[in-house]
N, C-alpha and C positions, 0 to 999 in steps of 0.2 A: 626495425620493427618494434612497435610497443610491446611487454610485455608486463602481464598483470602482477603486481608488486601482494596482491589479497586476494581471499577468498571471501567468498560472502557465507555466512551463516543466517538462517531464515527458517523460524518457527510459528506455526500458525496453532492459535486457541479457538473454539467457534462454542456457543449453547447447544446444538443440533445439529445431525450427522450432514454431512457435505452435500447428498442427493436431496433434503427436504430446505435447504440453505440458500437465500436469496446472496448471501454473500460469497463470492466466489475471488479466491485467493491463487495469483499463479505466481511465480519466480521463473525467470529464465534467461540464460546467457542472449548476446547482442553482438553487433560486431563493431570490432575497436575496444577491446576491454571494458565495452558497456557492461552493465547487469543491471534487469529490470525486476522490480517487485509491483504488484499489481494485485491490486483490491476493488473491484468492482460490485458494490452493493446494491442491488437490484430492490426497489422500495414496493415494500408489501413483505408476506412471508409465503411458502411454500411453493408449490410447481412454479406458479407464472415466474415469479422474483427470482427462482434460480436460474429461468432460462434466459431471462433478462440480464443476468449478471456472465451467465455462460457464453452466451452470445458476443458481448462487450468484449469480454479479456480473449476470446480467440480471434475477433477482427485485429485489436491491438496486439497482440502475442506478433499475426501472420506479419503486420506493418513494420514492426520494430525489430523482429528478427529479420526482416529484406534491408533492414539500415535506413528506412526511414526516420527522421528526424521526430524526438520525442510531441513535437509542437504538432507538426504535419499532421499526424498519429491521430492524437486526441480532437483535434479540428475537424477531422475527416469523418468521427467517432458523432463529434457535437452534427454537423451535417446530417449527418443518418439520420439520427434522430428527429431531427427538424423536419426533414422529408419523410418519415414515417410518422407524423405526431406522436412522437414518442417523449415529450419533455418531460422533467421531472421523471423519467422510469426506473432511474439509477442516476450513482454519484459513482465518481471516478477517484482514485488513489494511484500514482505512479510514480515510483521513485525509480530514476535512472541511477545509476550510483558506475563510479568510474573506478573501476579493480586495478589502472595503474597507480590513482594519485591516491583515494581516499578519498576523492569529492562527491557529493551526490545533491540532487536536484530533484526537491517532489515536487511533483504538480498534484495541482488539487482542481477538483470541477464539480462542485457541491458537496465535497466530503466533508466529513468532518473532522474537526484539528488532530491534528498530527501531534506528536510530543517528542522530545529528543533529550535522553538522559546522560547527562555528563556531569560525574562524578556523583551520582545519586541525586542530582538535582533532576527537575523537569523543567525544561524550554518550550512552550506549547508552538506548534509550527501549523500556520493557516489562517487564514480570514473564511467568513464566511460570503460564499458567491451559488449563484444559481445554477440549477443541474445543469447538463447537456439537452441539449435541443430547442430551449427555449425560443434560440434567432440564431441564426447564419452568423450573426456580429460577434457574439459572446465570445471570451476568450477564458483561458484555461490560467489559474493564479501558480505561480513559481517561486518556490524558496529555495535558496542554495546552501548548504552545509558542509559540514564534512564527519566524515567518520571514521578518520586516520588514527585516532587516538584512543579508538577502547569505546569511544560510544555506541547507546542503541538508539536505534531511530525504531519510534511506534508506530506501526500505523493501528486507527481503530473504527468499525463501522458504526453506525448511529444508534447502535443498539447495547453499546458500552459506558457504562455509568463511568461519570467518573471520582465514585469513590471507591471504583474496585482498582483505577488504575492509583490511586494516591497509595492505597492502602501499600499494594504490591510494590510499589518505588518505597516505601518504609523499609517492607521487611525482605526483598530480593534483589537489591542494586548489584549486587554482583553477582545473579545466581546463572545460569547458561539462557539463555533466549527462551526456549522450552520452558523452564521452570518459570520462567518471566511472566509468559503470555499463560500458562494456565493460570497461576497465581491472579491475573487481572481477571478473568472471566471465571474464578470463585465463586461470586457470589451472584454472578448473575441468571435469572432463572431460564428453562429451556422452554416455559412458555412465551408468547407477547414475541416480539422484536427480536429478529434474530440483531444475534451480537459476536463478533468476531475481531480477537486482539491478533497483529502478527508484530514479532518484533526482529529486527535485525542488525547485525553488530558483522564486524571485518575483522578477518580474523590473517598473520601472514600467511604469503604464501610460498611454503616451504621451495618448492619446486623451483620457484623465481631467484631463492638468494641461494643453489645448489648451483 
């Protein structure tokens, strides 16, 4: 049987408390030493945008914790939407991340770029592609990484400047996750666009090598 060689660490920054927050942030185990993080930002701000984002991350939470297939998931997700004219209501953020090896794999479905810091550098991870719902056709864009080595993979909503995430890669390359993501979301203001940094890094796992 696999077992998980890491533990995931996962800290979330936002401008506005979570109930008025179109972006909605979940983490949760998977089976086969998956581990999902999930950012669903719901476009617009206040009620409608968070129930749009709320809505999203518990269809995919229920899909991927049954061990559906990360693809299955988000296609099922772009469908709904298509069938409710819902295009454009939200952008998707998914990183699957594998706690035996260190590998992980974000998808993206009109989010916005990703970043991956190794060794105080920034990797920007994503193209830009059209929300969910657009068409039945559309498909969800995949990066593969890894983060067996000490890296943090960013994710950020479209509501994060990015000279708050350069500044904070200056002065926080090594600081815990936490300090990471509030440091990006400094200076950004709690009116306008919500904005919401999560950053995450593997950390061993004690239990694995006992």
């Amino acid at each position: 049987q696999v077992r998980p060689k890491y533990r995931a660490e996962v800290a979330v920054a936002a401008n506005r408390p979570q109930a008025d927050n179109g972006d909605r942030c979940i983490w949760f185990a998977g089976t086969q030493c998956r581990y999902y993080v999930l950012l669903c930002d719901g476009m617009g701000t206040g009620i409608g945008a968070a129930q749009e984002g709320q809505t999203a991350a518990s269809l995919l939470r229920q899909m991927l914790t049954a061990g559906f297939p990360a693809e299955h998931a988000l296609r099922s997700l772009n469908s709904l939407c298509a069938l409710r004219s819902r295009a454009g209501a939200l952008t998707v953020d998914l990183a699957e991340i594998r706690l035996d090896c260190g590998r992980a794999t974000v998808y993206k479905w009109g989010a916005a770029p990703s970043y991956l810091m190794v060794s105080g550098q920034l990797r920007k991870i994503g193209t830009a592609s059209p929300p969910p719902g657009l068409s039945h056709s559309c498909r969800e864009v995949a990066d593969r990484l890894s983060l067996s080595r000490g890296e943090r993979l960013i994710l950020l909503s479209d509501g994060v400047s990015e000279e708050g995430l350069l500044d904070s890669a200056r002065t926080t390359p090594s600081q815990p996750p936490g300090e990471m993501a509030a440091a990006i979301l400094e200076k950004e203001p709690s009116e306008g666009d919500d904005a919401t940094a999560v950053v995450v890094r593997l950390l061993p796992d004690c239990l694995s090598a006992s």
